[in-house]
N, C-alpha and C positions, 0 to 999 in steps of 0.2 A: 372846356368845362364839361364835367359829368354829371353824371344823377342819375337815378334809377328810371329815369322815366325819359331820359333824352341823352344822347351826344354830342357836345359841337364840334366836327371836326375842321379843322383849318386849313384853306387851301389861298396864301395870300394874303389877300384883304378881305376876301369873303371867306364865308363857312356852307358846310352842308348841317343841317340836322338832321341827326338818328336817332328820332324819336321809338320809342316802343309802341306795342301794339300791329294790327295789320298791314302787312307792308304797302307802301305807295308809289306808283311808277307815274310817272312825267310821264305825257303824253307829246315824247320829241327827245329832244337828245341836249347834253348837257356840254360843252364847250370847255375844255380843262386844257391849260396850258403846266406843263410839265417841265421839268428841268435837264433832264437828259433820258434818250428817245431810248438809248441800248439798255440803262438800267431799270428802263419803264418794263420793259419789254420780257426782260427777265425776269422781273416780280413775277409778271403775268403767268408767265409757263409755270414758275415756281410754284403759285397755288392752283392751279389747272387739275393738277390730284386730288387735292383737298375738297375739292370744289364740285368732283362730280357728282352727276345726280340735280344739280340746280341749275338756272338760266345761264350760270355762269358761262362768259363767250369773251373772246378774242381775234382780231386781226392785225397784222401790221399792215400799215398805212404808209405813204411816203413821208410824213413827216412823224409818225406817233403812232396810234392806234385805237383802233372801231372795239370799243370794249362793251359789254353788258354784264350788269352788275347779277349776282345770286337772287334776284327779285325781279331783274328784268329792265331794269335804268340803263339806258345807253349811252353812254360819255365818248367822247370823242375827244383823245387828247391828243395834245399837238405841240414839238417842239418849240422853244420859243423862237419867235420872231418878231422882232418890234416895231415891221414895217406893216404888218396883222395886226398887232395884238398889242402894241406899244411895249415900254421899257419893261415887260416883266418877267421872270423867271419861271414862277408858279402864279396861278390864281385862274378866277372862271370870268373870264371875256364876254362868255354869251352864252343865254340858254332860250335855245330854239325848239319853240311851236309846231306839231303839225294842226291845223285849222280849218276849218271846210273850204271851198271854194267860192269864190267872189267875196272875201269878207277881208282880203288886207285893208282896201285903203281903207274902209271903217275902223278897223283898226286902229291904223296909224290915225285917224280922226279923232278916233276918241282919247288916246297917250295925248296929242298935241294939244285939245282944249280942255281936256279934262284934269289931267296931270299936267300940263304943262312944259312937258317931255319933247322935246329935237325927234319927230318920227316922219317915216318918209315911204314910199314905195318903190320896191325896184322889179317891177314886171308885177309877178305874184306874190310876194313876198313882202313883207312890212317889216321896218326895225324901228328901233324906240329906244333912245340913250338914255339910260336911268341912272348912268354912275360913269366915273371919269374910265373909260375904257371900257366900259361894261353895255349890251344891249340885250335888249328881248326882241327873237328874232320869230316871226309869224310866216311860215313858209304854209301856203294852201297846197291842198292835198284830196283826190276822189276817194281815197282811203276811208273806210269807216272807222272812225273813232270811238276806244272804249269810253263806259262812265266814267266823268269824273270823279275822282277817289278821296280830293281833299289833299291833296297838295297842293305847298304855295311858294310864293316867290315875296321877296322882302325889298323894300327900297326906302331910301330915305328923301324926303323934299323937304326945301329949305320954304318953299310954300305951303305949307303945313294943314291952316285952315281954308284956302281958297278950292282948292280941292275938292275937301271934307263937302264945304257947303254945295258944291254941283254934286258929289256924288248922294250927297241927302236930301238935295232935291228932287232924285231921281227916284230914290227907294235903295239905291245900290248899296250902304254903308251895312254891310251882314255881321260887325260886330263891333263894339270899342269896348276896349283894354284899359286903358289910362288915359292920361291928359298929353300923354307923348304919341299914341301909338291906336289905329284904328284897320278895318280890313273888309274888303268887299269882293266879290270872286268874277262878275258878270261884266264883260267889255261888252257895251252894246251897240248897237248904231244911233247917230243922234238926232237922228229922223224921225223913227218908228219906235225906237226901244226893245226892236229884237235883239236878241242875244246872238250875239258875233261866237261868242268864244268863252270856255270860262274856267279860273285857275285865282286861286287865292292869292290875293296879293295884301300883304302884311308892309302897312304905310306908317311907316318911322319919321318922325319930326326931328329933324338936326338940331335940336334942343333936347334930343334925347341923352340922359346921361350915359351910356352907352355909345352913341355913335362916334365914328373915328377912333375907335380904339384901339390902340396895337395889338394886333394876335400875334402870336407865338407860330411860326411855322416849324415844322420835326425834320430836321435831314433825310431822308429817306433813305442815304447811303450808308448812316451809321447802324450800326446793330451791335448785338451784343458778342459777336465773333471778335467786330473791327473797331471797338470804341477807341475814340481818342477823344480825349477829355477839349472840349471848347469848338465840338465841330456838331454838338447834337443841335443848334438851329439852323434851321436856311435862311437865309438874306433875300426873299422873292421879287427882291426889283432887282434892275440891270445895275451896273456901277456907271457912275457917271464918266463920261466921254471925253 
């Protein structure tokens, strides 16, 4: 979908938006599973001319490659692997956190009673299944952290108002949309109600007319040199075994 005021591109079953206005960088790196690692690889170099003069950044990696988007987004993509990442071909697996330190397992505290969310701690690090394959990963960091800029991350719960009502008891609920759809930015501890961490998350009720919808993924191989007519989508799950 376009518009003058947004993008959504399709990676999967999830999307990025490319909203207009100031550009916004994650504070972490963005988890992209990819279809084949040489033709990734080759896009890359291919606009590396185009591109000077901005963040724009590249490495190969043993599986994919350490990329930084013309704004300064890090994405980390990765050939696929289903024993990673499950049956898919394309799509974003995970997008990973840096967070201050001593603040996972609050974290993973607050996904588990507040959202309702499978999170857990592994050393420093907190993850949070929010969709079938898909996690928010919380890795702490002595790093200082820029402001946040107002990006967000989207998920949907089939718990819809159980949620809502702890996060509106807290103060946390920073905005509602509709009667599908609400958003709040502040992971806190559920102690104190200091603030752990904080990134908009945009909460979608599975009674949204929208959810589960097929996207459209683009071949990435096709182009207008190589067209063959019945190959411009991709198929981003595995075939069955």
């Amino acid at each position: 979908m376009t518009g003058t005021d947004n993008t959504w591109a399709n990676a999967g079953a999830s999307q990025f938006h490319l909203p207009t206005g100031p550009a916004q960088v994650l504070r972490g790196v963005t988890g992209l599973v990819v279809p084949d690692r040489a033709q990734l690889l080759e896009r890359l170099a291919r606009v590396s001319g185009q591109l000077e003069g901005t963040r724009f950044a590249f490495a190969e990696t043993e599986d994919g490659a350490e990329a930084t988007c013309p704004w300064g987004n890090r994405i980390r993509c990765h050939a696929p692997d289903a024993a990673r990442f499950g049956p898919i071909t394309l799509g974003i697996p995970y997008v990973e956190f840096d967070v201050p330190t001593g603040t996972a397992g609050g974290i993973a505290r607050f996904y588990r009673e507040v959202l309702g969310a499978p999170a857990w701690t592994e050393g420093t690090t907190a993850r949070a299944l929010v969709a079938k394959g898909q996690h928010l990963v919380f890795r702490e960091t002595d790093r200082p952290a820029p402001p946040f800029d107002g990006h967000h991350v989207q998920v949907a719960l089939a718990d819809f108002g159980g949620p809502y009502a702890k996060l509106r008891e807290r103060g946390l609920v920073s905005r509602e949309d509709n009667a599908w759809r609400y958003r709040f930015r502040d992971i806190v501890d559920l102690d104190t109600g200091a603030v752990l961490f904080t990134v908009e998350h945009e909460v979608r009720s599975m009674t949204h007319p929208m959810y589960g919808r097929p996207l459209v993924n683009r071949n990435a191989a096709v182009n207008n040199r190589n067209y063959a007519p019945g190959h411009e989508a991709w198929a981003w799950a595995m075939p069955p075994r």
